[in-house]
C-alpha positions in Angstrom: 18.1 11.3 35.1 17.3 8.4 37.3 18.6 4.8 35.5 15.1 3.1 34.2 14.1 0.5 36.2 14.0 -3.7 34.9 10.7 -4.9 33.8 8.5 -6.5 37.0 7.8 -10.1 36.8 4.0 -8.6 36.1 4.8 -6.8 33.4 7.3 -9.6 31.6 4.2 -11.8 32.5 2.0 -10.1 30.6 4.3 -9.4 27.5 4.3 -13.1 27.3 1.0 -13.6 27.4 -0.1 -11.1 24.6 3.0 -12.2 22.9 1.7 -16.0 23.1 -1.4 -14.5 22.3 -0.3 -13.1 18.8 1.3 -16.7 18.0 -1.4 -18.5 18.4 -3.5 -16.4 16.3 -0.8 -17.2 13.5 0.3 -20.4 14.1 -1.9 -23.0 14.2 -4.9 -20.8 14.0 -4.6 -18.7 11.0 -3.0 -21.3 8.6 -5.8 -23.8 10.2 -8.4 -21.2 8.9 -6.7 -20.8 5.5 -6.6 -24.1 5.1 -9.8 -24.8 6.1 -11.4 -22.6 3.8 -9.2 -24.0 0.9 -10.7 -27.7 1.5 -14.0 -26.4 2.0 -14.0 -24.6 -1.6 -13.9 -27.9 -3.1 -17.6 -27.7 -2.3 -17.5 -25.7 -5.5 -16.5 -29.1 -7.9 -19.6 -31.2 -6.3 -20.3 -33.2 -3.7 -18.0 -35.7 -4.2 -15.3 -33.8 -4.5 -16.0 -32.1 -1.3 -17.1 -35.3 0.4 -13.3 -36.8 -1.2 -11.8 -33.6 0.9 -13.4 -34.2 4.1 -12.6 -38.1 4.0 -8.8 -37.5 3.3 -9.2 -35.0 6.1 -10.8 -37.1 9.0 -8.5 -40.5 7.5 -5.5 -38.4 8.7 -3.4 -39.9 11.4 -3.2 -38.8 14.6 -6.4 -36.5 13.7 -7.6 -36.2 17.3 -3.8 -34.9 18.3 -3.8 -32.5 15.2 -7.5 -30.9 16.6 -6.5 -30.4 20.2 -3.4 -28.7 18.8 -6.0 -26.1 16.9 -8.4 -26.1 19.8 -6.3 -25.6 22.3 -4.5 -22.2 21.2 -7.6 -21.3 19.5 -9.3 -21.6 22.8 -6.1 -19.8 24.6 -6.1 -17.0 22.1 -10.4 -16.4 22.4 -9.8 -16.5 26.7 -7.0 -13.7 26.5 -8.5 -11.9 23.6 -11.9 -11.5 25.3 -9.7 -10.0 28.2 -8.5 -7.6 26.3 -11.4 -6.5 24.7 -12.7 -6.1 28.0 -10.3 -3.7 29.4 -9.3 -2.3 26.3 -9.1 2.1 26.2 -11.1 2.9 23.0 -10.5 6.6 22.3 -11.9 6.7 18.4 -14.5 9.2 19.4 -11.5 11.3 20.5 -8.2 10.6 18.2 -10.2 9.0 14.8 -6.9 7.7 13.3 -6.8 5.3 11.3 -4.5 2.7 14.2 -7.0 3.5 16.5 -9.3 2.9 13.8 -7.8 -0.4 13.5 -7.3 -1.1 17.2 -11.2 -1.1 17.7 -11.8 -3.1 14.5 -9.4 -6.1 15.6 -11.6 -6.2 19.1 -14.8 -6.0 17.0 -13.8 -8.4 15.2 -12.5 -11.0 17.2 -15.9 -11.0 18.6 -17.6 -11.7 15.6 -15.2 -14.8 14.8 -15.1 -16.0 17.5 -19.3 -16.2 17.6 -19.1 -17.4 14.1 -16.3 -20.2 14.5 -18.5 -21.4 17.9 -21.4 -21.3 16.1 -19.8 -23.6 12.9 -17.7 -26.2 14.8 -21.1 -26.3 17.4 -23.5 -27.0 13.7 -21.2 -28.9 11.8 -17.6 -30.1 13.9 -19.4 -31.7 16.9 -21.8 -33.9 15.7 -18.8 -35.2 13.2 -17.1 -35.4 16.2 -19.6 -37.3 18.6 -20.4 -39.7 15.4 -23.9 -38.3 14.8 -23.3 -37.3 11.5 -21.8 -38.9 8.4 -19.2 -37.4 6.7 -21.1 -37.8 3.9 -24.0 -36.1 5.1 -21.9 -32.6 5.6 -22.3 -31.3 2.1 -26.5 -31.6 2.1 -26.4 -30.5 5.3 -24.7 -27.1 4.8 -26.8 -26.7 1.7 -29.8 -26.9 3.9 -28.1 -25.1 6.4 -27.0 -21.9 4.4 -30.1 -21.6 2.1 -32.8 -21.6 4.4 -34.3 -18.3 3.9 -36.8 -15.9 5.2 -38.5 -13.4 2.8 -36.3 -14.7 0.0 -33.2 -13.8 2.1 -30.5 -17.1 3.1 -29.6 -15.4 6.2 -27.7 -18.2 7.3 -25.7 -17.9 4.5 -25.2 -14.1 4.9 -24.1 -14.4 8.3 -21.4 -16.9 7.2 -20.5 -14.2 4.9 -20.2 -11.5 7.5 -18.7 -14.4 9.8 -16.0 -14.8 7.2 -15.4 -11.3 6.6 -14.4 -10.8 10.6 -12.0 -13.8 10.7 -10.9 -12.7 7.1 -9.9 -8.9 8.5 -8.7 -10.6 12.2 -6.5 -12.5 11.2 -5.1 -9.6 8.1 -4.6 -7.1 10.9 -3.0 -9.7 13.4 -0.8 -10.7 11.0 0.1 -7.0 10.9 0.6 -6.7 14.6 2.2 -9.6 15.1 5.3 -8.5 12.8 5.0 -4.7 14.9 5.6 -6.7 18.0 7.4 -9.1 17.3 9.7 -6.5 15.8 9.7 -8.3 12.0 8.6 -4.9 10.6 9.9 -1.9 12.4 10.3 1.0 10.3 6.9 2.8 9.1 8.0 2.0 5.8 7.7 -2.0 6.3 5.0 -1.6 8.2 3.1 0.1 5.3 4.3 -2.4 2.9 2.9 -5.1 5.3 -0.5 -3.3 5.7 -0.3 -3.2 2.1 0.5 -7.0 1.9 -1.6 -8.7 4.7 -4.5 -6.6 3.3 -4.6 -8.5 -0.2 -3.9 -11.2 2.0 -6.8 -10.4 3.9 -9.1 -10.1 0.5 -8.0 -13.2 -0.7 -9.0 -15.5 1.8 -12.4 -13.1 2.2 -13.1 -14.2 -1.3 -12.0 -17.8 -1.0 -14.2 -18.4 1.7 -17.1 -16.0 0.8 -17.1 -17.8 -2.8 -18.1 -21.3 -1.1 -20.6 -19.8 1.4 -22.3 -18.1 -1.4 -22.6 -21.2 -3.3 -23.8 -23.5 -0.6 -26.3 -20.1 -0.2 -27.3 -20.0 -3.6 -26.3 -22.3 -5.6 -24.1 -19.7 -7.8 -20.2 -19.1 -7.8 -18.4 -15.8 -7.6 -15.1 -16.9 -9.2 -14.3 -20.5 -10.0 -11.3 -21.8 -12.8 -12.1 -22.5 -15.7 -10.8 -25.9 -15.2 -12.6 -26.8 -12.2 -16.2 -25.6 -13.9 -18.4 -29.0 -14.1 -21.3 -30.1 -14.5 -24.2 -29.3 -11.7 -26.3 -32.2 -11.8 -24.4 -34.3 -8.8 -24.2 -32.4 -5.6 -24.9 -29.2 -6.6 -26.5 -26.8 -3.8 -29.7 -24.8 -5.0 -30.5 -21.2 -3.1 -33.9 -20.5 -1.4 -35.6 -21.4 -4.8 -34.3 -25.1 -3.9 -32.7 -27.6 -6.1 -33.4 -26.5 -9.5 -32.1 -23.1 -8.5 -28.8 -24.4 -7.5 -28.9 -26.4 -10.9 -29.8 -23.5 -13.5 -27.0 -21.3 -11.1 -23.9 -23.4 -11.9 -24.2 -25.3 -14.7 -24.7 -22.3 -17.0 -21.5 -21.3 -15.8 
């Protein structure tokens, strides 16, 4: 047998790239995300609580440093990911197992996320940004936003839902990835216990953001402590029914 040949300088290139790749979709992006999610869910304790998250957020030093360092591999990881989508062998028709399953699903997905996290920091990052829009002014206008309905329906708010759920499932199946190639988890039996992990993982921050976008939606909560449950009548968001909706939805609860 002829001795294997050394990687090319093309093929080490591109095992860095789609290693780099995999980072950046954990670190910063995918903790940015979490955490993102976890300071919008104060939404769900009022307005001023939420407007008291988003100050201590934009009062942060060095804020426009800690952006670009989001942006940047977020933008990275979207550019190379698109690639990949594009050229991408999808065989599922053929060999409908569940990793090929799973290989479509991450491309599908990334797709979706990547529409809904251009469409959110385009609505709501930017004009903060530019210095059209108060800080203050975020929490009516997502209400607004999310709520307006057609037929009854908030379809805003049900696309942030099904925008949530993509970046919920991309970023539980990249985490699974990324330990396969980073070889973390290489025996089938860690990587079953890290499917199994990453995909409460994956629940949990569906929930935690789907719980908030529901709420700006409609006023009403899907879980909340029992510790955080106040009063509706300062901030509260109402559903397509308007105020008194959002009013009659949470402070029953």
């Amino acid at each position: 047998m002829p001795p294997s040949r050394p990687p090319s300088d093309t093929s080490r290139a591109a095992l860095l790239l789609r290693k780099a790749h995999s980072l950046a979709g954990v670190l910063p992006v995918g903790v940015f995300i979490v955490c993102h999610l976890w300071a919008n869910a104060k939404a769900l304790q009022g307005q001023d609580a939420f407007d008291g998250a988003v100050q201590t957020i934009w009062r942060l030093p060095y804020l426009p440093v800690l952006e670009l360092a989001v942006l940047l591999p977020l933008a990275y990881h979207a550019a190379y990911g698109l690639t990949l989508v594009v050229r991408a062998r999808y065989n599922v028709g053929r060999y409908p197992l569940s990793r090929n399953w799973m290989f479509a699903l991450q491309r599908a997905s990334g797709v979706l996320a990547l529409a809904f996290i251009g469409f959110h920091l385009y609505g709501y990052w930017l004009p903060l940004r530019l210095g059209r829009t108060a800080a203050e002014d975020l929490y009516p206008m997502l209400c607004a936003g999310l709520s307006s309905a057609r037929a009854g329906v908030p379809l805003v708010g049900l696309a942030y839902v099904l925008g949530i759920a993509a970046c919920a499932f991309h970023l539980a199946n990249g985490l699974w990835g990324f330990c396969v190639s980073w070889g973390i988890t290489v025996s089938r039996q860690a990587q079953r216990a890290a499917g199994v992990l990453f995909g409460i993982a994956g629940l949990v921050v569906f929930v935690l953001g789907a719980n908030t976008a529901v709420y700006f939606a409609t006023g009403a909560r899907l879980a909340l402590p029992s510790s955080s449950r106040t009063p509706a009548a300062a901030g509260s968001c109402g559903g397509p029914a308007g105020p008194a909706h959002g009013a009659a939805s949470s402070g029953g609860r």
